[in-house]
C-alpha positions in Angstrom: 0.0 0.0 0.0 1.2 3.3 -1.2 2.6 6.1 1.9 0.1 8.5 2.8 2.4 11.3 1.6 2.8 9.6 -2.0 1.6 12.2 -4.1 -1.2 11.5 -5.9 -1.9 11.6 -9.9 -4.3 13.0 -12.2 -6.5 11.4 -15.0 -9.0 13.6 -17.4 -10.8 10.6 -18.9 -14.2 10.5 -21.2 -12.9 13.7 -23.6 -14.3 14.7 -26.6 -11.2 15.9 -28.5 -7.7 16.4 -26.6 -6.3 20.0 -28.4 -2.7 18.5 -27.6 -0.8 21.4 -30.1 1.7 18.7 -30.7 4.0 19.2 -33.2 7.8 21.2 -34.0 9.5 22.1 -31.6 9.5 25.5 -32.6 6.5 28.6 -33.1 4.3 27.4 -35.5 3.9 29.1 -38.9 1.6 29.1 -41.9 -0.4 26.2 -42.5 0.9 25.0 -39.5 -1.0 27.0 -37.5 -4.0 24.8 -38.0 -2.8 21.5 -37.3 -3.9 21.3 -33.4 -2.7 17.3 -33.4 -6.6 16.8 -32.0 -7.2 13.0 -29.9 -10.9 12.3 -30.2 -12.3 10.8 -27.3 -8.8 10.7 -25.6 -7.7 11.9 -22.5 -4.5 12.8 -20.2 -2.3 11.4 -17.3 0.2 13.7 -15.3 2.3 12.9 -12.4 4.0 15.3 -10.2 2.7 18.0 -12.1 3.9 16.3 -15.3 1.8 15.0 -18.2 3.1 11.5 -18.5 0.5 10.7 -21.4 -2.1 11.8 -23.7 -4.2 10.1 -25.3 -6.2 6.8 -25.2 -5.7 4.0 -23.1 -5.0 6.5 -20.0 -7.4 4.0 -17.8 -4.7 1.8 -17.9 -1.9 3.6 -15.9 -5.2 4.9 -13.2 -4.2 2.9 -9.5 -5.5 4.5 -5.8 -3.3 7.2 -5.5 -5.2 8.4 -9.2 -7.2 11.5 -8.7 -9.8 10.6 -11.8 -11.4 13.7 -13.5 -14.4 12.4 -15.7 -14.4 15.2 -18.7 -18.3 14.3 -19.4 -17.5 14.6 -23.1 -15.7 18.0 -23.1 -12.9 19.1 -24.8 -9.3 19.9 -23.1 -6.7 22.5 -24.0 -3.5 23.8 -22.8 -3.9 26.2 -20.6 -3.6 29.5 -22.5 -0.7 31.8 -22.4 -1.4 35.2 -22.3 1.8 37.3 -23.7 1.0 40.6 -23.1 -0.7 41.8 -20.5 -0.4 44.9 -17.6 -1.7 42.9 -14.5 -0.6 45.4 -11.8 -2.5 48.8 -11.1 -4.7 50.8 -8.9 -7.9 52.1 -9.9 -10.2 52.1 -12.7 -10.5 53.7 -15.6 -14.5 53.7 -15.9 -14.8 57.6 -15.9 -12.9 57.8 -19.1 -14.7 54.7 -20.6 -17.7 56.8 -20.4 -16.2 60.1 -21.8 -15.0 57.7 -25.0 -18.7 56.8 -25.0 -19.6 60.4 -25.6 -17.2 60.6 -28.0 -13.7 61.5 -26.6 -10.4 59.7 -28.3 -8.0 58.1 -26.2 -5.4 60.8 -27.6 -7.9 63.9 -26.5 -8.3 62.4 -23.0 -4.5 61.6 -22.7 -3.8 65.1 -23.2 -5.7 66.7 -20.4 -3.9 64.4 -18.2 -5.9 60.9 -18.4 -4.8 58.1 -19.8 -1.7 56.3 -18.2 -1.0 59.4 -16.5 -4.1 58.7 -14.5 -3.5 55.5 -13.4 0.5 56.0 -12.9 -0.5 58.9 -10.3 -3.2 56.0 -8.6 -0.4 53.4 -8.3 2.4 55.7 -7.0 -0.2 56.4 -4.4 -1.0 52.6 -3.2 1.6 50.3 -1.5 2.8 47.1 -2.1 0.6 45.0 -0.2 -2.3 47.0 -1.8 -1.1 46.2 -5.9 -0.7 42.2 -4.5 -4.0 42.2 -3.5 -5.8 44.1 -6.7 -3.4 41.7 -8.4 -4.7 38.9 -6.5 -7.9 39.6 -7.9 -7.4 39.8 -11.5 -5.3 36.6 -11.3 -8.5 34.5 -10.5 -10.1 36.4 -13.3 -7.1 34.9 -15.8 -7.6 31.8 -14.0 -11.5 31.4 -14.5 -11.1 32.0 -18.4 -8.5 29.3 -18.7 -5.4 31.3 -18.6 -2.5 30.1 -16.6 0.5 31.9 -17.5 0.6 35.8 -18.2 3.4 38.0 -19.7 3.3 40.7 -16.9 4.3 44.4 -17.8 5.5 46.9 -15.4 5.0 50.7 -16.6 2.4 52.7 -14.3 5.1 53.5 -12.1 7.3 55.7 -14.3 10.0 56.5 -11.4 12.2 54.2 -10.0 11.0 53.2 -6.7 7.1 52.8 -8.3 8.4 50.5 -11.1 10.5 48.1 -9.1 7.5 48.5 -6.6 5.4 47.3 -9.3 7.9 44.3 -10.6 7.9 43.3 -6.5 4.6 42.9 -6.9 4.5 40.5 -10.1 7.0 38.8 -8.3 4.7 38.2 -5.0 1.9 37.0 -7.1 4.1 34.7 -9.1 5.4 32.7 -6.0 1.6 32.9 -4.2 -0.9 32.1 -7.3 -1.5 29.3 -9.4 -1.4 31.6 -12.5 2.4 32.3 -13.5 3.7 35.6 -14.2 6.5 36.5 -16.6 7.6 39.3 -15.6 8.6 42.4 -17.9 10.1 45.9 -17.4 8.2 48.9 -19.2 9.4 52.0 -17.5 9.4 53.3 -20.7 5.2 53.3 -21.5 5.1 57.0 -20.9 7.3 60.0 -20.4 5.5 61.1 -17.0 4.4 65.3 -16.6 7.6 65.9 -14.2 9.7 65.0 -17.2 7.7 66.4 -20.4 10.3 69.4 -20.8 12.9 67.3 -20.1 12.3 64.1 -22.1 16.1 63.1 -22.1 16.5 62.9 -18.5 13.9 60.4 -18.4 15.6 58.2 -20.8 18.3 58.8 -18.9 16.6 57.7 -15.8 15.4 54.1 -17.5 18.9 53.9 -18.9 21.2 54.6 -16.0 19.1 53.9 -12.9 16.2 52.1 -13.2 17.8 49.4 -15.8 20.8 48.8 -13.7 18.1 48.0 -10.2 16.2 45.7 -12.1 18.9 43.8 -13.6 20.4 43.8 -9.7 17.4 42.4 -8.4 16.6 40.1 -11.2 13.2 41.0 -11.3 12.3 41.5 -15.2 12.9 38.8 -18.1 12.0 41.3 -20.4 12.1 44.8 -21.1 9.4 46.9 -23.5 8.8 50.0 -25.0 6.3 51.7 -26.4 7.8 52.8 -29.4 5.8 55.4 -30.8 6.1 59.6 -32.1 4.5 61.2 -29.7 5.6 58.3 -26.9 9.1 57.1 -27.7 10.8 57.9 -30.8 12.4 55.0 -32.7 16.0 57.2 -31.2 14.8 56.7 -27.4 13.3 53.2 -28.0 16.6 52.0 -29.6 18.5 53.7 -26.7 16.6 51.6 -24.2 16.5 48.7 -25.4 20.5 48.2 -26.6 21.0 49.6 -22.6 18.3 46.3 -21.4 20.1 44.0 -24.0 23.6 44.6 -22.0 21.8 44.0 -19.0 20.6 40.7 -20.2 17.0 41.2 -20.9 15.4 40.1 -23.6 13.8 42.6 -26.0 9.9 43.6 -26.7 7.6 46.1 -28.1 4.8 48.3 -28.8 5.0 49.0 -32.4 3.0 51.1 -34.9 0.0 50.6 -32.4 -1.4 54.2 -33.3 0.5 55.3 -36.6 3.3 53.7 -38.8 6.0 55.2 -37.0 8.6 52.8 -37.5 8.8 50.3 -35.1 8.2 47.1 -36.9 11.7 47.9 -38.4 12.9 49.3 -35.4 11.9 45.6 -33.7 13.4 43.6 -36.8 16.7 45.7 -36.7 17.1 45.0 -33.0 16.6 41.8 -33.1 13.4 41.8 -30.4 11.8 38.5 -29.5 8.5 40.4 -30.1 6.4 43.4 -31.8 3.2 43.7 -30.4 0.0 45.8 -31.3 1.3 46.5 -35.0 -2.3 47.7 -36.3 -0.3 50.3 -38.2 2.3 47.9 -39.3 3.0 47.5 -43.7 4.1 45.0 -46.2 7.6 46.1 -45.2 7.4 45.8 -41.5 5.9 42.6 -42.1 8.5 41.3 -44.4 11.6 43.0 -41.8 9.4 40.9 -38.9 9.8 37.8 -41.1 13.3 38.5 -42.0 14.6 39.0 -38.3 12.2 35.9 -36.9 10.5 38.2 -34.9 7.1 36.9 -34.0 4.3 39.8 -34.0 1.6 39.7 -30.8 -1.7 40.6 -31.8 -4.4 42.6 -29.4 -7.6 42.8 -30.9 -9.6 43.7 -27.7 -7.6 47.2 -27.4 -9.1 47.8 -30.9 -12.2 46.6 -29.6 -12.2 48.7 -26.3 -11.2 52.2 -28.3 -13.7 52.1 -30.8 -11.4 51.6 -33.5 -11.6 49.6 -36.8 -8.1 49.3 -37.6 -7.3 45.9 -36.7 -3.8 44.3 -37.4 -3.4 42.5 -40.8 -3.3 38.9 -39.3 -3.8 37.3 -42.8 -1.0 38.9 -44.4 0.9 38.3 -41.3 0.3 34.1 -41.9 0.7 34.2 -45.7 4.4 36.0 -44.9 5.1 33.0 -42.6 5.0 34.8 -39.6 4.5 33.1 -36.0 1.6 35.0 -35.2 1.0 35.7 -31.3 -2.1 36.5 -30.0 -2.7 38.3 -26.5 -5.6 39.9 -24.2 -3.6 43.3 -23.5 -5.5 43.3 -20.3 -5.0 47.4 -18.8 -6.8 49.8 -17.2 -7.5 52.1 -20.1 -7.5 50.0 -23.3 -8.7 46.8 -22.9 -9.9 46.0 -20.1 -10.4 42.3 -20.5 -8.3 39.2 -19.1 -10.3 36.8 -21.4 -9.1 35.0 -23.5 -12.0 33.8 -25.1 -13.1 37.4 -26.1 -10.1 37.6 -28.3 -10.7 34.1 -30.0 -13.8 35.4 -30.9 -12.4 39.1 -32.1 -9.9 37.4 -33.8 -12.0 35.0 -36.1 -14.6 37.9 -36.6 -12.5 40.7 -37.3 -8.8 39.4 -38.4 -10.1 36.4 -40.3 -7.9 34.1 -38.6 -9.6 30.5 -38.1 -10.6 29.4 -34.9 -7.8 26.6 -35.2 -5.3 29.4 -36.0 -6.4 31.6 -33.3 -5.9 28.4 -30.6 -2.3 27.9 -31.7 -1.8 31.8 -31.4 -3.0 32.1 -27.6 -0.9 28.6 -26.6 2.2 27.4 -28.2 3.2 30.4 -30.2 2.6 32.4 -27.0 4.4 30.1 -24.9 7.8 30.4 -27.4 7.3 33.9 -27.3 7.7 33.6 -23.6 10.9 31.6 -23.9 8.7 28.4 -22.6 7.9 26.8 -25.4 9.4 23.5 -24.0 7.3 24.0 -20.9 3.7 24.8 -21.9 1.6 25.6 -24.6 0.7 22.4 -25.9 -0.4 18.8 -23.9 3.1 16.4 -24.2 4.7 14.4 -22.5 7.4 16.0 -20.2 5.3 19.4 -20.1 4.2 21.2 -17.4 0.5 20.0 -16.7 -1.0 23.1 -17.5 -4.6 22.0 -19.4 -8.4 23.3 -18.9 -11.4 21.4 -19.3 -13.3 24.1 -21.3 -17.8 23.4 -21.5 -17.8 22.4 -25.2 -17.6 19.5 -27.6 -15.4 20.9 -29.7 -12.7 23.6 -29.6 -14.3 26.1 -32.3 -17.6 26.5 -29.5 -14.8 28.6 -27.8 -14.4 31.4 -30.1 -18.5 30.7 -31.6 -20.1 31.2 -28.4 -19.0 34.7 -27.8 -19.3 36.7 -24.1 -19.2 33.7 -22.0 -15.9 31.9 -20.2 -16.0 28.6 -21.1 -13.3 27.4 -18.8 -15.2 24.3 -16.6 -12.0 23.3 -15.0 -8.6 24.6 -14.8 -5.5 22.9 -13.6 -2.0 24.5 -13.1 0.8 21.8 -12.6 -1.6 19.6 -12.3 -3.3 21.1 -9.1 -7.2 22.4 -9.6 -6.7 25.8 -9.7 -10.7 26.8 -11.2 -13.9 24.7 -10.8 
């Protein structure tokens, strides 16, 4: 008889279809986008947090330390991976969401001091403990859509003892949640008002000070910019991030997000592991993206949340053999929304990607953008046991059945996390 401390193992029996993403192990790109390696009526088995097996014949392996999850004819996914998102903040942004109602731009309210600005001055002004537990709370959002790892931005601290503030946070979350966190330095989403005459000595700041403490502390993977005229110009951006490359970090961005200002080439000459937003982006930003391996994040549900119609040219993106990411870009200002499913569903509607492409875009391609693509984003053997029992037959009811989570279970290393 097996010790009472013996951990125990999981079964997910009686599935519909198994989404395992098997396949390269690499991003996946152009037609291979839509080959999800589906098991029909299959299942999984993980051990210490590991999946051991997928597929049929998992009844076999099932003894009384077996915790046994009957799927009731659902279908399982990886857990998705959410590769951009800016989890930490104080406030709301709900006044503004109604002024955009009335017809105020994002620019118009930005320039009368909303905006980031608003929320930067929010979380200067709340403490640590006070971020963890906001943060808290959005993490069991993530993890009731069926989202178990997030990219996690810093950037509504904007002075050095807010954005390391901020990264503590992440950090906190990351070691007390089920959801993981990635964590990612973005001093640079704003030049704040105490600088606006002075826009060099901010750079300066990021550069010299607020760089170096990060790096010290190891408390940022990544490091982001939001690359953009009236933001960062392509000068500061490429300032900042050569500065986080000699600090080890690796490289992201916000690219042509409100104009084609230049940072898809900006991202392809620097080598980033990511452009993100890139509504603005051309055939020659696309072809510098392919040409450098830089794989473009998608965030429909901040074109959504403004009102816009200018949604990034997905299609074109696939045809060039790009390996397209896609991503909530939960915020405070524009969008709102940890869910994952909302952007399946933007994605299919408005970017005409298909709902198979879409699936690899929120798991495995997100996972390599994330460095992890040996980890999670798709159910194998050896990976991280990351996998959601979603309340449909079949994985295209997730981005069909708009404005509902469909998550019925969710289990991070194996451990229930959701349902």
């Amino acid at each position: 008889m097996s010790s009472e401390n013996e951990s125990k193992s999981l079964a997910i029996v009686n599935c519909s279809q198994v989404v395992t993403l098997a396949g390269p192990a690499r991003p996946r790109v152009g037609a291979e986008l839509r080959e999800l390696g589906i098991v029909a009526r299959g299942g999984l088995f993980v051990r210490d947090g590991l999946i051991e097996r997928v597929g049929t014949g998992i009844e076999e392996l099932i003894d009384a330390n077996t915790i046994v999850v009957d799927a009731g004819g659902r279908v399982v996914l990886p857990g998705f991976v959410d590769a951009h998102t800016h989890p930490v903040f104080a406030g709301t942004r709900v006044d503004e969401f109604e002024e955009r109602s009335r017809g105020a731009t994002y620019q118009e309210i930005a320039a009368r001091g909303g905006g980031i600005q608003s929320t930067v001055n929010r979380t200067r002004a709340s403490s640590l403990d006070e971020l963890i537990a906001t943060g808290r709370h959005y993490a069991e959002w993530f993890l009731r859509g069926g989202t178990t790892t997030v990219e996690a931005k810093s950037g509504y601290g904007l002075s050095l003892e807010d954005e390391i503030k901020i990264l503590r946070a992440i950090r906190q979350l990351d070691r007390k949640s089920p959801l993981r966190y990635v964590p990612t330095f973005l001093g640079a989403h704003s030049i704040p008002p105490e600088y606006k005459s002075r826009r060099d000595e901010y750079v300066s700041l990021i550069v010299e000070e607020m760089l170096p403490r990060v790096a010290q502390e190891k408390l940022a993977e990544y490091c982001d910019v939001f690359c953009e005229e009236k933001v960062f110009t392509t000068d500061e951006s490429w300032k900042i991030l050569s500065a986080a490359r000699c600090h080890g970090l690796g490289l992201r961005m916000h690219a042509d997000q409100l104009s084609l200002s230049g940072g898809a080439k900006l991202a392809a000459e620097l080598g980033t592991v990511t452009a993100d937003h890139l509504e603005h982006t051309d055939e020659e930003g696309i072809a510098a993206l392919k040409g450098a391996g830089v794989q473009p994040v998608l965030l429909p549900g901040s074109v959504y949340a403004l009102g816009s119609s200018r949604y990034p040219a997905a299609r074109e993106m696939i045809d060039a053999g790009l390996a397209v990411v896609l991503a909530t870009d939960f915020n405070p200002g524009s969008s709102p929304t940890p869910s994952m499913a909302m952007i399946l569903s933007l994605a299919a509607t408005h970017m005409k990607m298909t709902p198979a492409e879409a699936i690899t875009a929120v798991t495995i391609n997100a996972a390599y953008s994330l460095n992890r693509g040996d980890q999670i984003g798709s159910l194998q053997p050896g990976k991280i046991a990351d996998c959601v029992i979603h309340d449909a037959a079949d994985y295209r009811e997730l981005a069909y059945f708009f404005g509902i989570q469909h998550a019925w279970q969710v289990f991070s290393q194996g451990k229930l996390s959701h349902g």
